[in-house]
N, C-alpha and C positions, 0 to 999 in steps of 0.2 A: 588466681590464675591471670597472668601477663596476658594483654591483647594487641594484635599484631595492630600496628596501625597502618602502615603501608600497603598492605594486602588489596584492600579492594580499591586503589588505584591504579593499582599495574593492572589489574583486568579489567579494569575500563579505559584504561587507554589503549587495549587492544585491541576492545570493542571496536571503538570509537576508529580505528587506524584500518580496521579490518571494514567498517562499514563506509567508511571515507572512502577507501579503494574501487568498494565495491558501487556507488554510489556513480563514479566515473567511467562506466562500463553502462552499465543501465539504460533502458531507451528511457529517454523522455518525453511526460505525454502529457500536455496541458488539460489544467483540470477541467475546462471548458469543451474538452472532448469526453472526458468521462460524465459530467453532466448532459450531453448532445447523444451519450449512446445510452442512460438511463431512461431518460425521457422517450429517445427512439424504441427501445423495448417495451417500455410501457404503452405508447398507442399500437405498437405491432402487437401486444395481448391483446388491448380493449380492440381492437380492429379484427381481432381475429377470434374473440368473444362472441362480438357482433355478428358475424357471418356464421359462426357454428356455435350455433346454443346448441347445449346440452339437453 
């Protein structure tokens, strides 16, 4: 059986074209803010562990 060999780069390149677009649209959020809100959740658990034990 012949195998196509073009095949799976036209659908990666329109991956690649379709996330490129979409990529330009996107808010952008420094990862230092998502570090800054992980950390901030975590002492608003242990902080609010502390105040109401179970």
């Amino acid at each position: 059986m012949a195998k196509k060999k073009g095949e799976g780069f036209h659908s990666a390149a329109g991956l690649i074209r379709y996330f490129d677009d979409e990529d330009n649209k996107s808010p952008k959020i420094p990862p230092w803010v998502v570090v800054g809100l992980c950390i901030g959740s975590a002492v608003l658990v242990s902080v609010a562990a502390w105040l109401w034990p179970m």
